[in-house]
C-alpha positions as CSV (number, residue, x, y, z in Angstrom):
1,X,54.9,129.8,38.2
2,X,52.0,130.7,40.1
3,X,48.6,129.8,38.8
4,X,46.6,131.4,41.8
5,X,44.8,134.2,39.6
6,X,43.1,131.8,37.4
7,X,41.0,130.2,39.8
8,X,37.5,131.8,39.2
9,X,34.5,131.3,42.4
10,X,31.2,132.0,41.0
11,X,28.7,132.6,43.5
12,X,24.9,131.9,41.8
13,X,21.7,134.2,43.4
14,X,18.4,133.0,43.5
15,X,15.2,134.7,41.9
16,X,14.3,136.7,45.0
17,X,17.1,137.8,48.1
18,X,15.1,138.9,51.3
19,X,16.2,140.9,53.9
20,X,16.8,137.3,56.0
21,X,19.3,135.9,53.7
22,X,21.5,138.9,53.1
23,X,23.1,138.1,56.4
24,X,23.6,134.1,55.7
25,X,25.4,135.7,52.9
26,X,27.6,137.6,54.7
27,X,28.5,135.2,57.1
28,X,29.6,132.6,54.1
29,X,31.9,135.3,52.1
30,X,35.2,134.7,53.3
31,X,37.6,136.3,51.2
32,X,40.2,134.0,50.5
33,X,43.9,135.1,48.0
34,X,43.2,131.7,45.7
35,X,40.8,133.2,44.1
36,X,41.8,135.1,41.0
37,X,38.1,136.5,40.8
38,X,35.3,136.6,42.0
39,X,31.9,136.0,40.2
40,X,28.3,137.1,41.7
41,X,26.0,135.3,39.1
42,X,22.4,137.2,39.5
43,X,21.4,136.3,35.4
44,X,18.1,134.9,37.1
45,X,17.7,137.5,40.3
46,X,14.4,140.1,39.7
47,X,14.5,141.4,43.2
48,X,16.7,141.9,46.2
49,X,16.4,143.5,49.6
50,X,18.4,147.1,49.7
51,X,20.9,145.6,52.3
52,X,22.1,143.2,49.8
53,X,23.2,146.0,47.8
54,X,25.4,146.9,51.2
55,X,26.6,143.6,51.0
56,X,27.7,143.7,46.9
57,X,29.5,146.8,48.1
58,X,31.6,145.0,50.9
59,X,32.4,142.2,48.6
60,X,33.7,144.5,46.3
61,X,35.5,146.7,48.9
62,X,37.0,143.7,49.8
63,X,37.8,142.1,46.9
64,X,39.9,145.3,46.4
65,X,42.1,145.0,49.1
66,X,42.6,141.9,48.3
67,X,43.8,142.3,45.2
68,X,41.1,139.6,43.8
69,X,38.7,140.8,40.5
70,X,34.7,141.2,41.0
71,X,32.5,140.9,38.6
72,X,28.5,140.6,38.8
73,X,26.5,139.1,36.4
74,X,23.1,141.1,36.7
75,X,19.7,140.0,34.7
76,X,18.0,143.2,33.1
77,X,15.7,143.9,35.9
78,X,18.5,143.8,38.2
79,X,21.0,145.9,36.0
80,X,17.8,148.8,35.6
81,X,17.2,148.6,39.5
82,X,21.3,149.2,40.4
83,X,21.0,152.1,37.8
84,X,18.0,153.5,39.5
85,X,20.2,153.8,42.6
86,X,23.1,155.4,41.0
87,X,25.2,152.2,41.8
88,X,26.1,151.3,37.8
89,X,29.3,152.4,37.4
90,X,30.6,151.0,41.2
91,X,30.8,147.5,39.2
92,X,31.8,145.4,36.1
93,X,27.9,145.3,35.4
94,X,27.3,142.2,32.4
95,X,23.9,141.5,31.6
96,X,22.2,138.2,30.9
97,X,21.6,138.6,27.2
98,X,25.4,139.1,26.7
99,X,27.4,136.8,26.0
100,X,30.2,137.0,27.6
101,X,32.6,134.3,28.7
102,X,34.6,134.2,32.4
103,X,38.2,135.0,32.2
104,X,40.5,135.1,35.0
């Protein structure tokens, strides 16, 4: 039996994401089939640069096509700032003071 969809990579953001790390990002996302899912952990990020935002929508593009699951953990400030952009629904938005558990 294969076991590859419960491998889970959980990817955890810093406070603050400038326009100079979005592309360090970028460069390290490699989508890769072991992974059952995909987890962008941003409980602690307040701000971000608007071309990380392009870069949440690649990953999840991606992610797609590659049959793997995306979620994003967002903090509250991050959650309101995606919803002020009309972004909400384009992902499985969880916020910090939930408590919800990872499943693959």
């Amino acid at each position: 039996m294969n076991y590859i969809a419960d491998k889970v990579k959980i990817w955890k953001f810093p406070r603050d994401i400038s326009f100079e790390s979005v592309p360090g990002y970028l460069n390290s996302f490699v989508p890769k089939s072991e992974y059952g899912k995909v987890v962008f952990d941003m409980k602690e990020t307040e701000t971000f640069h608007a071309s990380f935002v392009g870069f949440l929508l690649h990953v999840k593009s991606v992610s797609e096509r590659n049959g793997t699951a995306f979620d994003v953990l967002f903090s509250e400030r991050a959650a309101r700032t995606i919803r002020m952009m009309g972004l909400f629904s384009h992902f499985c938005i969880s916020r910090s003071d939930e408590r919800n558990e990872l499943s693959a």
